[in-house]
C-alpha positions as CSV (number, residue, x, y, z in Angstrom):
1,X,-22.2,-7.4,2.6
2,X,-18.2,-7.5,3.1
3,X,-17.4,-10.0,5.5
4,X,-14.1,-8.6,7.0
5,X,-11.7,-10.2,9.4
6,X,-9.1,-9.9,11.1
7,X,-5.8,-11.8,10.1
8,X,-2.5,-11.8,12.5
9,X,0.5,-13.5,10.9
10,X,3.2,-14.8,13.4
11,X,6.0,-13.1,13.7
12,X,8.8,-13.0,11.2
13,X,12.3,-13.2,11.8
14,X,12.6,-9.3,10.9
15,X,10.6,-7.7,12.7
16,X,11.8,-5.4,15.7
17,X,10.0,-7.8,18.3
18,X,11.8,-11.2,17.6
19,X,14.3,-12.1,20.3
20,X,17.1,-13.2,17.5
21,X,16.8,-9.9,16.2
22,X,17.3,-7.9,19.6
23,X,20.2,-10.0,20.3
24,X,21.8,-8.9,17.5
25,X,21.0,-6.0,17.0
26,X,22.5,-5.7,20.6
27,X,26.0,-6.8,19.3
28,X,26.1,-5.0,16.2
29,X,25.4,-2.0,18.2
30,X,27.8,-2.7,20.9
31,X,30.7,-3.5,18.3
32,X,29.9,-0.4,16.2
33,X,30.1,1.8,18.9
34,X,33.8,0.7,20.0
35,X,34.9,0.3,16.0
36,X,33.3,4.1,16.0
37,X,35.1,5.2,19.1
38,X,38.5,3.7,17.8
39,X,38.5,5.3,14.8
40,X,37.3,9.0,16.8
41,X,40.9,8.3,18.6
42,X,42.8,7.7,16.0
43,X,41.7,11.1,14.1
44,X,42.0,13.1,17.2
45,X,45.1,11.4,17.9
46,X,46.7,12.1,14.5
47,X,45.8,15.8,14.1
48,X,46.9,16.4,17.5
49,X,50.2,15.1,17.2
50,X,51.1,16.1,13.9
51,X,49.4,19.7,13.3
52,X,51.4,21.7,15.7
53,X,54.4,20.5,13.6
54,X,52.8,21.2,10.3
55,X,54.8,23.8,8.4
56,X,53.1,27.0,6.5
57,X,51.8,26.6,3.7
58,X,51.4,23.0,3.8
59,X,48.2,21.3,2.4
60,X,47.0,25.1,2.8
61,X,47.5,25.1,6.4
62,X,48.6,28.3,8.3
63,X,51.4,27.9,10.8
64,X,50.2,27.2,14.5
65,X,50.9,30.4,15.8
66,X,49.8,32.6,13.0
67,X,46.4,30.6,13.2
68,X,43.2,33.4,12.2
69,X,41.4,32.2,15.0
70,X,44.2,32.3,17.4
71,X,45.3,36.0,16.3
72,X,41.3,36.9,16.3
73,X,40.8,35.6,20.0
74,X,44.4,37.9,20.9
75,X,43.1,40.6,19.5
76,X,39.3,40.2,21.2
77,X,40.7,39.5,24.7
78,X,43.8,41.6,24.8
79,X,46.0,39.2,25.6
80,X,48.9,39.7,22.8
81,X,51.1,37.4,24.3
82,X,48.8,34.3,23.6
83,X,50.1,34.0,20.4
84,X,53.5,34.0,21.8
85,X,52.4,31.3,24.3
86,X,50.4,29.1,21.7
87,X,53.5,29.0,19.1
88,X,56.0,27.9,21.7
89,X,57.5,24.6,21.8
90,X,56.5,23.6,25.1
91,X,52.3,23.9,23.9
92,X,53.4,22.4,20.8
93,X,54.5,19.5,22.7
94,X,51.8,19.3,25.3
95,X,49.5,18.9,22.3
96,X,51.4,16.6,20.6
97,X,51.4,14.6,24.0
98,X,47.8,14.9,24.2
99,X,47.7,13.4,20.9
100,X,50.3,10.3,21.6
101,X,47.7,9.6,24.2
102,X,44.7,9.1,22.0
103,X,46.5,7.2,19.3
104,X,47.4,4.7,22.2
105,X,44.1,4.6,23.7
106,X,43.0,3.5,20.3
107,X,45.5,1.0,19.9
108,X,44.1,0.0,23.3
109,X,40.5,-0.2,22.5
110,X,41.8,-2.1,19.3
111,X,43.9,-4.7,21.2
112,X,41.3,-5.3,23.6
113,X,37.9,-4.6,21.3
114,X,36.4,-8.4,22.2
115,X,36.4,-7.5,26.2
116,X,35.3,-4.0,25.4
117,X,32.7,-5.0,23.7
118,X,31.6,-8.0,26.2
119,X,31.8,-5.4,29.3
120,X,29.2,-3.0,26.7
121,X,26.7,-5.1,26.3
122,X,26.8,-6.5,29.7
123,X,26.2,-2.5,30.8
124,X,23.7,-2.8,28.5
125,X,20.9,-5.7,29.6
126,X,18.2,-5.0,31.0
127,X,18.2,-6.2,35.0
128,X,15.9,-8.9,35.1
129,X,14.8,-8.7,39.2
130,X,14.1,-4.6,38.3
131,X,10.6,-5.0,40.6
132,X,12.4,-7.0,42.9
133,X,14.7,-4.2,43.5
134,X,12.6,-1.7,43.5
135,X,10.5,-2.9,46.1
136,X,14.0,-3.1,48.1
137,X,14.8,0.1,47.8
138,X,11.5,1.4,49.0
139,X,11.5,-1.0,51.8
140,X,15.2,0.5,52.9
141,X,14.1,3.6,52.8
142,X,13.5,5.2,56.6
143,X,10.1,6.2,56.9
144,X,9.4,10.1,56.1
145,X,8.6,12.9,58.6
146,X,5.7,14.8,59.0
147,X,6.3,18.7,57.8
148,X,4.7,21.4,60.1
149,X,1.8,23.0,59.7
150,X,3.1,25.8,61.5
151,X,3.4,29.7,60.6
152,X,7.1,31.1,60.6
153,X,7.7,34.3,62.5
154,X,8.1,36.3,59.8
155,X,5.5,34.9,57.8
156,X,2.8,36.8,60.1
157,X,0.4,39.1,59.6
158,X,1.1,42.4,61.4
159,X,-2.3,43.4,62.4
160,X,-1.4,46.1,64.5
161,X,-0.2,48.5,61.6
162,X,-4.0,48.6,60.1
């Protein structure tokens, strides 16, 4: 006869469970989503600002306004003058604009990346009175009133027409 028991080993220092290792995890994940969102900025930021200006032919690049999509959507919709529109230097601009604006957002995010990441993880804790709080909110609610049993008008039977 096999005599089989049970065995349960503590806790190791890896496993999903262990405080340390929820902690941190907490803070790697908090500073890999700003260093992630920086560098999503910066991209953005770059291609805005620089492809409107990008001549033909460069790096295999089509101008701006002889883009295939952009002449495909002209044609599809009608509206011929889009092109026009798109390749002008006021859109070019506004893009480029656009793209100013994300490249300083990143150098934002990367001048203040230690409070950004501080005001993450505080979003990110779990509330520790969450009972406490719900029992509030149920407490402040007003109390709920009865629905009527009663027939609309038009929801009637018309017994005269049999």
């Amino acid at each position: 006869m096999v005599n089989s028991e049970i065995v349960i080993f503590p806790l190791s220092p890896f496993t999903i469970y262990h405080s340390l290792f929820t902690i941190y995890h907490s803070d790697m994940s908090a500073k890999l989503s700003v260093i992630f969102y920086i560098v999503l900025c910066l991209e953005i930021g770059i291609i805005l600002t620089l492809l409107p200006w990008v001549p033909q032919g460069t790096l295999g690049l089509s101008d701006w306004g002889n883009n295939y999509f952009l002449l495909y959507a002209a044609r599809k919709t009608g509206l011929y003058g889009l092109q026009t529109v798109i390749a002008s230097g006021w859109v070019r601009g506004a893009v480029s604009g656009i793209g100013l604006l994300n490249v300083g957002i990143a150098f934002w995010e990367i001048f203040h990346f230690k409070q950004t990441v501080r005001a993450l993880q505080e979003s990110t804790e779990p509330r520790s009175n969450s009972k406490n709080d719900a029992a509030s909110a149920t407490n402040s609610r007003p109390a709920a009133t009865p629905v009527s049993n009663h027939e609309r008008r038009d929801d009637r039977r018309d017994d005269t027409a049999n």
